[in-house]
Backbone bond lengths (Angstrom), bond angles and torsions (degrees), N, CA, C in turn:
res aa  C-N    CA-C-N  psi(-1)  N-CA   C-N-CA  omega(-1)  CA-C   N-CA-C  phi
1 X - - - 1.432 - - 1.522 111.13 -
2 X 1.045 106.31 -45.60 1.902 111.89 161.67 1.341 127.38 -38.42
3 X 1.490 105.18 -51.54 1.690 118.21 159.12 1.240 112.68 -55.02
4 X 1.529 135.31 -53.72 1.510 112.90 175.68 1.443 118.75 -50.83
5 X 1.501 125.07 -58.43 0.708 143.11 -155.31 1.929 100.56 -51.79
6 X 1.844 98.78 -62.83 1.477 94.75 -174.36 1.663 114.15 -48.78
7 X 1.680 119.01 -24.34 1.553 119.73 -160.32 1.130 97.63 -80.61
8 X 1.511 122.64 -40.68 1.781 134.26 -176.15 1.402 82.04 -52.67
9 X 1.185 147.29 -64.36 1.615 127.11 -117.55 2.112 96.70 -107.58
10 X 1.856 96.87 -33.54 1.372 91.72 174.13 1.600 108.74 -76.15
11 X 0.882 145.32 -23.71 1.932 140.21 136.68 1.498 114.13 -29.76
12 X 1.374 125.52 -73.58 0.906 105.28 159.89 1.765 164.14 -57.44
13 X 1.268 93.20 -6.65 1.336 116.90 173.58 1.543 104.90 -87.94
14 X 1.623 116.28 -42.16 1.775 106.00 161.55 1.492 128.03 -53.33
15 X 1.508 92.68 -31.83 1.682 93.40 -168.25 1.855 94.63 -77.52
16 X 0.767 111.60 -16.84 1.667 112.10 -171.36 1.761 102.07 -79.32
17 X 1.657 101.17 -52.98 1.543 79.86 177.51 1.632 112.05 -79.42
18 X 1.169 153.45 -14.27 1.238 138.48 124.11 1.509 119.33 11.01
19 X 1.536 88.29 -80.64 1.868 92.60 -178.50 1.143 110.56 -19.49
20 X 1.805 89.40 -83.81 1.767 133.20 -166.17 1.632 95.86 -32.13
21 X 1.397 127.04 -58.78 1.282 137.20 -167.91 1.966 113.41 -54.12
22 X 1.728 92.01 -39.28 1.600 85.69 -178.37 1.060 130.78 -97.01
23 X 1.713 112.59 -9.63 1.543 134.63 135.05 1.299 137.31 -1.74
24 X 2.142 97.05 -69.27 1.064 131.23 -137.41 1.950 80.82 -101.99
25 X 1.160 113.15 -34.43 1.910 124.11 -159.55 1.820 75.93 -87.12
26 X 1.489 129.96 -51.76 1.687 119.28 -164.09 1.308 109.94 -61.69
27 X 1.805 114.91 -24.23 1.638 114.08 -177.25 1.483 109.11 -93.44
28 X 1.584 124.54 -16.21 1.240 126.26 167.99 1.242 115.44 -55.66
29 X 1.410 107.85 -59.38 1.499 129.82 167.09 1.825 118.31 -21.39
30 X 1.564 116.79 -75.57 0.633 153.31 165.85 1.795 114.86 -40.44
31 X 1.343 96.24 -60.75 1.808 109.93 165.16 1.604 94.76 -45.33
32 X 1.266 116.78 -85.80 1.587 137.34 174.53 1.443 114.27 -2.09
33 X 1.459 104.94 -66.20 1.213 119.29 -173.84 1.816 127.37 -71.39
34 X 1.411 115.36 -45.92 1.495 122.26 149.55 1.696 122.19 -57.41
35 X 1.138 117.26 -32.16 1.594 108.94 152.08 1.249 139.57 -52.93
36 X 2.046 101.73 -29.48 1.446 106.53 -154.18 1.966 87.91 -98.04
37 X 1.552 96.71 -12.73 1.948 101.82 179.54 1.528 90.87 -71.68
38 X 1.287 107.08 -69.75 1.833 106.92 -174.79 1.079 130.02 -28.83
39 X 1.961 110.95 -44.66 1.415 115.56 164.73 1.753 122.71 -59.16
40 X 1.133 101.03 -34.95 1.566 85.94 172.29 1.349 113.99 -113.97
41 X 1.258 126.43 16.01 1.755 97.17 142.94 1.298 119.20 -98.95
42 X 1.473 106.40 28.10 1.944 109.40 172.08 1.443 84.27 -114.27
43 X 1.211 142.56 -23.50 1.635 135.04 176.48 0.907 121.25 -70.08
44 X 1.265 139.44 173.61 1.690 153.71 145.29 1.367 108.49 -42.73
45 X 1.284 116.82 -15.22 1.466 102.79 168.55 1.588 152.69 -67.43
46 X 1.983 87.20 -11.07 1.172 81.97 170.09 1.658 105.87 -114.11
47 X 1.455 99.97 167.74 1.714 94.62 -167.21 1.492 98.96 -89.97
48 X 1.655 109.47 140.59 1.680 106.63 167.10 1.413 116.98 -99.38
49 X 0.712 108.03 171.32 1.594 103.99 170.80 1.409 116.76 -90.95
50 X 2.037 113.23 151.10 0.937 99.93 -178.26 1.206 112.85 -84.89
51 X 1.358 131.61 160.94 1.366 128.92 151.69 1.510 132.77 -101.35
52 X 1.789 99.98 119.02 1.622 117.16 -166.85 1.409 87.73 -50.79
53 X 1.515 125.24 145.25 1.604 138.73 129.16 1.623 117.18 -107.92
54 X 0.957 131.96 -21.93 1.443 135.34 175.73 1.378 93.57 -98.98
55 X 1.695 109.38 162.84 1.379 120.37 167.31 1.620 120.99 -3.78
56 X 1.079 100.94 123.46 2.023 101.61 175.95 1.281 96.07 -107.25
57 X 1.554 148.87 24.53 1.139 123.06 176.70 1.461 86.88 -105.39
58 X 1.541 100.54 -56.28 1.766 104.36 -179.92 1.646 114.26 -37.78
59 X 1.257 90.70 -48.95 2.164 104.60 175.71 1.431 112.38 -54.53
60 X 1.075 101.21 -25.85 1.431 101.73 -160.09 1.835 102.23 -88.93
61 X 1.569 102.82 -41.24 1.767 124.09 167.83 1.170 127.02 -60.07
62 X 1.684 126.53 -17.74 1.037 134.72 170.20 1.672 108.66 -114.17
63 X 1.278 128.36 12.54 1.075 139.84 176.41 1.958 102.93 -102.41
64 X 1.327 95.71 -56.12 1.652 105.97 147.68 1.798 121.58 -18.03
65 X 1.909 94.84 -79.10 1.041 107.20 -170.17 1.228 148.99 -64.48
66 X 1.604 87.11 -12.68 1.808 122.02 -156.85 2.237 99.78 -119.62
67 X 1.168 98.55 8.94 1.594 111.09 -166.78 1.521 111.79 38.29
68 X 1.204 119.17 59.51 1.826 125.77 -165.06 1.630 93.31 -99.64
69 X 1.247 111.32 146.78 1.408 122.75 174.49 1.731 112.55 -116.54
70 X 1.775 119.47 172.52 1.462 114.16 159.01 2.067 113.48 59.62
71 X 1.590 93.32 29.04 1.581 108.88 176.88 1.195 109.31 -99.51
72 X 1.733 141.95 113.22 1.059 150.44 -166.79 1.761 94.03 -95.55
73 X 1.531 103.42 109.30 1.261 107.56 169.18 1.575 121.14 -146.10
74 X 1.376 120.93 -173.73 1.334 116.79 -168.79 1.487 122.74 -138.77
75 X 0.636 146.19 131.87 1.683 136.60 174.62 1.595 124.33 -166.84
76 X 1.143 146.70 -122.00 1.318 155.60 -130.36 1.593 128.92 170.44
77 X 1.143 141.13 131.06 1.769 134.09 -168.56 1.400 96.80 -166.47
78 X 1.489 117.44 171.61 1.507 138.87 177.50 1.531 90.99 -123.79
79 X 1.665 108.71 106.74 1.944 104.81 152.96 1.732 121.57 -45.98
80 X 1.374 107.73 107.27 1.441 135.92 169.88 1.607 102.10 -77.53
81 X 1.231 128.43 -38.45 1.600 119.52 -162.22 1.704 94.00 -150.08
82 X 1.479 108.39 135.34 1.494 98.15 143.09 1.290 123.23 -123.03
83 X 1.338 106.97 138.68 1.437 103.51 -168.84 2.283 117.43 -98.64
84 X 0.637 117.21 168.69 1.387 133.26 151.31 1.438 102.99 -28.82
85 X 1.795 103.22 123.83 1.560 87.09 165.18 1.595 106.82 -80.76
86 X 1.711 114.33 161.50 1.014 122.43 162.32 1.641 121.88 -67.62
87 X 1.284 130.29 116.74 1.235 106.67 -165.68 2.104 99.19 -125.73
88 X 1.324 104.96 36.41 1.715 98.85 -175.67 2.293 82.10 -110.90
89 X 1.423 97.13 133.59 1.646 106.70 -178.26 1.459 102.31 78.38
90 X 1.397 114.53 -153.20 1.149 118.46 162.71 1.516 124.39 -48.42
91 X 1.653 123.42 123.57 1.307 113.37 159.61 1.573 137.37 -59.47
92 X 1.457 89.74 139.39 1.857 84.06 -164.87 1.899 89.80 -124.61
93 X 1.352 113.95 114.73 1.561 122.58 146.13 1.997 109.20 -47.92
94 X 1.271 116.33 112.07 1.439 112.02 156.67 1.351 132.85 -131.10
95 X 1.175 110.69 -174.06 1.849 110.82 -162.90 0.870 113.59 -174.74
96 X 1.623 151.47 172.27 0.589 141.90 -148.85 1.736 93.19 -157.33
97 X 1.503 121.26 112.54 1.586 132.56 151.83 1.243 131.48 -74.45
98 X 1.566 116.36 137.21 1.453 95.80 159.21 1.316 106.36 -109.32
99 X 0.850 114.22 144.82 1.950 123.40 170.32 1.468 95.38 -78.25
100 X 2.030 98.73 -174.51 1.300 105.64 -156.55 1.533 90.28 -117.81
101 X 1.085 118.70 38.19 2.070 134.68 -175.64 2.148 71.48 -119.84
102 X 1.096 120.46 -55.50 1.453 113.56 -156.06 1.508 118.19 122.25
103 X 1.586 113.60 -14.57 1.292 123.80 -167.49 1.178 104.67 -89.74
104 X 1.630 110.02 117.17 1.621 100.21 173.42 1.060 138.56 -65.06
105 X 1.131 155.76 -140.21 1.786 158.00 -175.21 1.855 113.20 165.43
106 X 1.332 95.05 110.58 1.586 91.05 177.14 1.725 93.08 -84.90
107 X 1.925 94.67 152.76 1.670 102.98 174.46 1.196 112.26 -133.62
108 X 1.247 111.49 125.43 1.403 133.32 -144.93 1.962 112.91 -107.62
109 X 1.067 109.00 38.58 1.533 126.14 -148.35 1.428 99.54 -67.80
110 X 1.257 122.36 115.66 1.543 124.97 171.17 1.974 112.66 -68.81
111 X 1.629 106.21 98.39 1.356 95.49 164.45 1.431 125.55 -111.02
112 X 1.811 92.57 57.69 1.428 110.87 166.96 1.602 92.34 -91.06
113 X 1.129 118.16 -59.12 1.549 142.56 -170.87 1.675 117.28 -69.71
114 X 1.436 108.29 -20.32 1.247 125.60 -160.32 1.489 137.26 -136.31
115 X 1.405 128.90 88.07 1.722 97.73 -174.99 1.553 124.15 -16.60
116 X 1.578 108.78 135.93 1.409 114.44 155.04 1.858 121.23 -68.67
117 X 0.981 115.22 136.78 1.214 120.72 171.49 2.149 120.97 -70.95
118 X 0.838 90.63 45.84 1.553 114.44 -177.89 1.402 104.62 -12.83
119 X 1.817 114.83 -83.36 1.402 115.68 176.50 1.406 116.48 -63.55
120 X 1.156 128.98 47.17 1.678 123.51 168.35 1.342 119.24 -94.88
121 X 1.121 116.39 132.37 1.731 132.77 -166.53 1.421 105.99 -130.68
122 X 1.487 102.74 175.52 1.408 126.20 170.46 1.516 116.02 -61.07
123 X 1.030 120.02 121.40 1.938 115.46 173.24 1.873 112.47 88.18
124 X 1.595 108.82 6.96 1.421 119.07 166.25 1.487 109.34 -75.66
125 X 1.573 102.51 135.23 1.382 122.40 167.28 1.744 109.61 -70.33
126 X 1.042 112.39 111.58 1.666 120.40 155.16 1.070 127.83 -92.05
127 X 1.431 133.42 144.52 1.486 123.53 178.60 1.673 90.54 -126.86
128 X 1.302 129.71 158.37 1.375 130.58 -163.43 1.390 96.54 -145.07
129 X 1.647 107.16 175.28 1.492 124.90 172.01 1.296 104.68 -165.22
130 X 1.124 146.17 118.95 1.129 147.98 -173.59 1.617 126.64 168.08
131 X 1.567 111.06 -169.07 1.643 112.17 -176.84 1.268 99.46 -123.92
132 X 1.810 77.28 128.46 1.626 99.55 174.40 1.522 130.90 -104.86
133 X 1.392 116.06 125.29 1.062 101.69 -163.87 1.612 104.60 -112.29
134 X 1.350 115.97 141.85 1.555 110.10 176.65 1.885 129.64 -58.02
135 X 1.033 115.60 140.26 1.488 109.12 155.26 1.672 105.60 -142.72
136 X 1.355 123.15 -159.25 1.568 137.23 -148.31 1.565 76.75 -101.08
137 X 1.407 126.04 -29.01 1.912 115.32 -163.54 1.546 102.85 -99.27
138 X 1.291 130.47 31.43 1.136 134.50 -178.39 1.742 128.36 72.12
139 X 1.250 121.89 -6.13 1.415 131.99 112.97 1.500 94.70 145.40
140 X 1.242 107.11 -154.81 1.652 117.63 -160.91 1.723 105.94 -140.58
141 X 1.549 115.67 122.67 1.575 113.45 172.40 1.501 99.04 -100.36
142 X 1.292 127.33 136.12 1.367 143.24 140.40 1.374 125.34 -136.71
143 X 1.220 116.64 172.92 1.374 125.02 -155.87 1.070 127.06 63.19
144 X 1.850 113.89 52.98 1.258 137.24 -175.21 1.315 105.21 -91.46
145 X 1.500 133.63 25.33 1.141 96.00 -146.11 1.988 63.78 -161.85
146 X 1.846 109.03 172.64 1.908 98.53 -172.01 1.415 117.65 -97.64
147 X 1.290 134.25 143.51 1.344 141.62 -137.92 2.151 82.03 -91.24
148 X 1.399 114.72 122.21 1.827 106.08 162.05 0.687 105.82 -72.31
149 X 1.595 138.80 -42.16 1.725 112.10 -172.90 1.867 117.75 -81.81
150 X 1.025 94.66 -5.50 1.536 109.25 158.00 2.038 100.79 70.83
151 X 1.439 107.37 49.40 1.530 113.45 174.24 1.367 94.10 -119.86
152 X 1.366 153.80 -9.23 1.242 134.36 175.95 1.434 105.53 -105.24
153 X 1.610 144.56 166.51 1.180 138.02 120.93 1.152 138.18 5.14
154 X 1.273 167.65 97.55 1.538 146.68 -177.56 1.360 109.89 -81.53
155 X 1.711 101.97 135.77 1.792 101.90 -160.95 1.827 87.24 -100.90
156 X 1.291 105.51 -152.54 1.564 109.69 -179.78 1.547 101.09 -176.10
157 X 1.031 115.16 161.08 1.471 115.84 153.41 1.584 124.95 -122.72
158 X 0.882 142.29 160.21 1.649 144.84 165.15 1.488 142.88 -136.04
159 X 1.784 101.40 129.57 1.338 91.76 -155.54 1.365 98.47 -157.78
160 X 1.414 106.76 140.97 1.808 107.35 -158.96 1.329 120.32 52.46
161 X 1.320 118.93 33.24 1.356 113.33 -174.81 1.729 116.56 65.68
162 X 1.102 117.03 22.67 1.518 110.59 173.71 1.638 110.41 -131.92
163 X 0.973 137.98 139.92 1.553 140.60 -166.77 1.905 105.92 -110.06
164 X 1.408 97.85 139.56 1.599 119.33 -152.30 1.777 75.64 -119.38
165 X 1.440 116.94 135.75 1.227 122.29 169.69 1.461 94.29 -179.67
C-alpha cells in the first residue's frame, strides 16, 4: 500500500511540474510578444505622419495626385453629403466636403474620442486638421479629433466657431 501511494504522489508531482512548466513557457510567450509590439512602435516601423507646413491645399492636391497616404494637413470645405455614422469598431461621425480645388474629402471624425458635431447641415463651412489618407474616391480625413496616448498629432475640426477635438 506504500508503493501505491509513493507512485500516486511521484505522478502527481510530474503532472504538477508540467503545469508550472506550461504556465511559465504561456507568460514567456506573452512577455515575448508585448516587447516585440514595444519594439516597433519605438522603431521606424511604424509610419508617422507627415506634417504639412507649407500650403495644405497644394499638400493636400499633390497628395491626391501622387496616391500618398498618413499626410497631416489642414484646410477648409462646404458639407456636400452627410452620411450615416459608421458605427462597427470605433464610431466615426462622417461627411462629405468639397474644397475650393473641387476635390472632395470624406471625414471620418471619431466621436468616441470626440464631440459629435450635432448641428451640421448641408452648405456648412468646416475647417479641419488632420490625416489624410488616399483612396480611388478622393480620400479620407481622420484623426480629427486628440491622440490619449499622445503619439500622433491632435487633429480637430471647426464649425460655428466652436472646435470638435
Amino acid at each position: 500500500m506504500g508503493l501505491k501511494t509513493w507512485k500516486d504522489e511521484s505522478i502527481m508531482k510530474k503532472f504538477i511540474f508540467i503545469i508550472v512548466l506550461i504556465v511559465a513557457m504561456l507568460g514567456y510567450l506573452e512577455l515575448s510578444s508585448k516587447k516585440e509590439i514595444a519594439r516597433r512602435v519605438d522603431s521606424d516601423q511604424v509610419t508617422k505622419p507627415q506634417v504639412a507646413t507649407a500650403d495644405s491645399l497644394n499638400i493636400l492636391n499633390e497628395a491626391v495626385k501622387n496616391r500618398q497616404s498618413n499626410i497631416q494637413v489642414e484646410g477648409e470645405g462646404i458639407v456636400i453629403k452627410i452620411l450615416p455614422d459608421d458605427t462597427k469598431g470605433s464610431r466615426h461621425q462622417r461627411f462629405i466636403l468639397e474644397l475650393s480645388s473641387g476635390q472632395t474629402l470624406l471625414i471620418a471624425h471619431n466621436i468616441d474620442l470626440a464631440p459629435r458635431i450635432d448641428s451640421l447641415k448641408l452648405g456648412d463651412k468646416v475647417r479641419f486638421y488632420g490625416e489624410y489618407e488616399w483612396n480611388n474616391k478622393g480620400g479620407v480625413l481622420h484623426w480629427t479629433h486628440h491622440d490619449p496616448k499622445n503619439r500622433h498629432p491632435n487633429g480637430w475640426l471647426k464649425h460655428d466657431r466652436k472646435t470638435y477635438q
